[in-house]
C-alpha positions in Angstrom: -25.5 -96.2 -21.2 -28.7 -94.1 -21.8 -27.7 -94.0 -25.8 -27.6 -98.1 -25.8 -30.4 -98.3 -24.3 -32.3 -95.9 -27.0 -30.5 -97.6 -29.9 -31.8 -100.9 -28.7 -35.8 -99.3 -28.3 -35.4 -98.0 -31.7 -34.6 -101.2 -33.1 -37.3 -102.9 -31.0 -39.8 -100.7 -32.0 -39.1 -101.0 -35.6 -37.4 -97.2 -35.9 -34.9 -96.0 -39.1 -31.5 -96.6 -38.2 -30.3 -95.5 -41.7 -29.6 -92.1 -40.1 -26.2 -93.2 -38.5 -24.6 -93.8 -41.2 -25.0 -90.1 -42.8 -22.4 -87.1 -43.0 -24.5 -84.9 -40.7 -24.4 -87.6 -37.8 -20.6 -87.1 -37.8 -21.6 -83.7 -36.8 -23.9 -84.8 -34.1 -21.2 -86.5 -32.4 -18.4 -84.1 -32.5 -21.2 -82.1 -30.9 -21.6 -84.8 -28.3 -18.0 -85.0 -27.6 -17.8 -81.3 -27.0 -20.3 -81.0 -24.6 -19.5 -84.4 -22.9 -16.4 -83.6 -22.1 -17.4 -81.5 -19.3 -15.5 -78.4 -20.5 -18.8 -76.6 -21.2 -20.9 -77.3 -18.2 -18.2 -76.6 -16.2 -17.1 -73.5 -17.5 -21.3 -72.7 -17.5 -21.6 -74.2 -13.5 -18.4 -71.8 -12.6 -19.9 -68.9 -13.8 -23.9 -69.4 -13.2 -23.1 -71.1 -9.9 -20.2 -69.2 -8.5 -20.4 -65.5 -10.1 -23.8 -65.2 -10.2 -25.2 -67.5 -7.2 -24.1 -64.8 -4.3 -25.4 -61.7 -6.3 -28.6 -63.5 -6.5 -29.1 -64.8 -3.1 -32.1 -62.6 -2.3 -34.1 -64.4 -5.1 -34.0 -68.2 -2.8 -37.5 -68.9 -1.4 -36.1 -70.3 2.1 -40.0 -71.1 2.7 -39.1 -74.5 0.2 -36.6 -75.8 2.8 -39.7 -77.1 4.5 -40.8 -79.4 2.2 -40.6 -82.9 1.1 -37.3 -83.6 -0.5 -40.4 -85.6 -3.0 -42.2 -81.9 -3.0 -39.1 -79.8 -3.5 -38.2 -82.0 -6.7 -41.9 -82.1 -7.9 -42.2 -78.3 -7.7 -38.7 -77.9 -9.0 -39.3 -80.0 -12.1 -42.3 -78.3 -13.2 -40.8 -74.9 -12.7 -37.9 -76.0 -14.5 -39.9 -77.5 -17.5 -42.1 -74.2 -17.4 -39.4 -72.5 -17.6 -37.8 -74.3 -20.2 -40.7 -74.2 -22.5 -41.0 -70.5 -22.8 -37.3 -70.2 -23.6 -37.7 -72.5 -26.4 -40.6 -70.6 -27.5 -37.8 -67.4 -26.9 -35.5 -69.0 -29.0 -37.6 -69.6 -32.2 -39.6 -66.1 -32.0 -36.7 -64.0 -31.4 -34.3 -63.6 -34.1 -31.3 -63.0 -32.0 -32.0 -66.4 -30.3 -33.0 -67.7 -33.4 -29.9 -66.9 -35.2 -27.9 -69.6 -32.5 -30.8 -72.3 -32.0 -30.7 -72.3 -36.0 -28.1 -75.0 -35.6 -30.4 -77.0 -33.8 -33.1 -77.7 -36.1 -30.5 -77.7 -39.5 -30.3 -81.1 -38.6 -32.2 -83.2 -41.2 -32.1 -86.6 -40.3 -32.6 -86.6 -36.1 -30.9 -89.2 -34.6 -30.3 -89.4 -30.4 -27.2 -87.5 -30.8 -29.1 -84.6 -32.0 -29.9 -84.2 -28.5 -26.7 -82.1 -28.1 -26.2 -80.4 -31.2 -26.2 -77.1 -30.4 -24.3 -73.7 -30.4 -22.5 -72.8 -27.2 -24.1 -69.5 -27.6 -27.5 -70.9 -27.7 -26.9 -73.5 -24.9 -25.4 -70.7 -22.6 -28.2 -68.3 -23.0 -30.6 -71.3 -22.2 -29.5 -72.2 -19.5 -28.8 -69.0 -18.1 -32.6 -68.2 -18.4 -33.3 -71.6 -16.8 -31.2 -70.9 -14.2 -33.0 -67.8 -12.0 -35.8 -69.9 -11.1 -34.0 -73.3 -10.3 -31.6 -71.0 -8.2 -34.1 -69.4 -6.7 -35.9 -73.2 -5.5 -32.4 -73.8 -3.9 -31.1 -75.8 -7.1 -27.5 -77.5 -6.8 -25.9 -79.3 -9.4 -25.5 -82.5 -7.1 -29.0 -82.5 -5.1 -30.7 -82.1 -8.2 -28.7 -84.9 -10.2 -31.2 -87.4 -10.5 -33.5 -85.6 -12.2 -31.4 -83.6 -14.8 -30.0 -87.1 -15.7 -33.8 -88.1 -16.0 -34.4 -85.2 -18.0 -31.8 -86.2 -20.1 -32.6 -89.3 -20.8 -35.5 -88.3 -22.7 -34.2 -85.5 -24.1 -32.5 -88.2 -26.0 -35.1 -90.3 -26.5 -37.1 -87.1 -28.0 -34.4 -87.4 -30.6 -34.5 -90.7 -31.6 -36.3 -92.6 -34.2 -38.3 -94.8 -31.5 -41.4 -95.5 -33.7 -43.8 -96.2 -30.8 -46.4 -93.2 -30.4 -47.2 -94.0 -27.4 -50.8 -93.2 -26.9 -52.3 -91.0 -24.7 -48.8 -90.5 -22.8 -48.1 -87.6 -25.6 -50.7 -85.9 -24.0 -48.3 -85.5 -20.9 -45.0 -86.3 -21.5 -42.9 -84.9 -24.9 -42.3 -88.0 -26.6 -40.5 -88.9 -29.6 -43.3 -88.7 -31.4 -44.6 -85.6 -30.5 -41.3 -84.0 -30.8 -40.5 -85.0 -34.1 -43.2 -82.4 -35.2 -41.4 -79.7 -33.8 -38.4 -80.8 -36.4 -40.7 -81.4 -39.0 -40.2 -79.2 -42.3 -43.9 -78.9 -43.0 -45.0 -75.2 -42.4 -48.2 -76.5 -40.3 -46.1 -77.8 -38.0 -43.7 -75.1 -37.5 -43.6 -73.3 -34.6 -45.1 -75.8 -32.4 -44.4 -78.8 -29.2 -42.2 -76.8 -27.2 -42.6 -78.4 -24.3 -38.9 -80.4 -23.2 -40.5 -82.9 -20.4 -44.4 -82.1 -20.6 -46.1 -81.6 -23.4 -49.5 -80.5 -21.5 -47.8 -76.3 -21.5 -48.5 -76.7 -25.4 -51.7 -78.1 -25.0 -52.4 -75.6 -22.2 -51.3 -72.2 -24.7 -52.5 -73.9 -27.9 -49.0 -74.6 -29.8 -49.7 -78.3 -29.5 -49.9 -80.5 -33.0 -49.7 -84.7 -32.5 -51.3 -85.5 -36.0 -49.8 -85.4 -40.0 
């Protein structure tokens, strides 16, 4: 549903489409399928979520169970995107990381399926590194649901060729366009718009760019 739905916003908003019909989308999807079919995330949720969970019990702040179920997924969403915007910045300065997330970026011509093309190493050491401190905030894979699937959501939209900018929102959110610079091939813009949700952690440590 959520890929319709960007498909249709690209063509509203006037986007390339020319993208789907190139080798390297193939690629995308077989991508897609892999990870879609739940084999990965389930063979990642055994292991993060049932070998590690009980060694790592000492790490849950049971101080959260107070709050707001509203408080509890604010604070674990910008934890989660905190998080996730230093191991992306892991991933391109490390050459061990680097060597995996490679595979990401050798896409050429983005399309929303390049939202899951990635290596199984690199997704695995991602979300392993994600995973202390949403264990730690008492994360589950179902009370947490609505939000990784809003998460997701624009994960794909960061990957599409929606050709609104969007104002002032890419001064919060990561949107398309703000994430395309982090794909671009131009050396100014390498290295920079980490942020997966927010954008305002690349403003905050300077590694922001929103202009040509």
């Amino acid at each position: 549903m959520f890929y319709f739905i960007v498909y249709f916003l690209e063509r509203a908003s006037g986007g390339a489409t020319e993208q789907y019909g190139s080798r390297s989308f193939v690629h995308d999807v077989a991508y897609w399928f892999y990870y879609r079919s739940g084999l990965h995330r389930l063979l990642f949720t055994a292991l993060l979520f049932g070998f590690l969970g009980p060694k790592l019990a000492f790490l849950k702040f049971p101080m959260l169970d107070h709050l707001s179920l509203i408080a509890r997924g604010v604070l674990w969403l910008l934890v989660s995107d905190f998080t996730s915007y230093w191991v992306h910045r892991l991933q391109h300065a490390s050459r061990f990381f680097w060597a995996f997330h490679a595979t990401h970026h050798a896409q050429e011509h983005l399309s929303f399926m390049t939202t899951t093309r990635f290596h199984p190493v690199d997704h695995f050491l991602s979300d392993t590194l994600k995973f202390v401190p949403q264990f730690a905030l008492g994360a589950s894979p179902l009370s947490w649901l609505p939000l990784y699937l809003t998460m997701d959501f624009l994960a794909i939209t960061q990957h599409s060729r929606i050709a609104w900018r969007l104002g002032p929102l890419s001064k919060v959110l990561a949107t398309p366009w703000f994430h395309s610079f982090h794909h671009s091939t131009d050396p100014r813009h390498h290295n920079r718009n980490f942020g997966a949700l927010l954008s305002i952690w690349d403003y905050l440590f300077r590694t922001a760019v929103d202009s040509p």
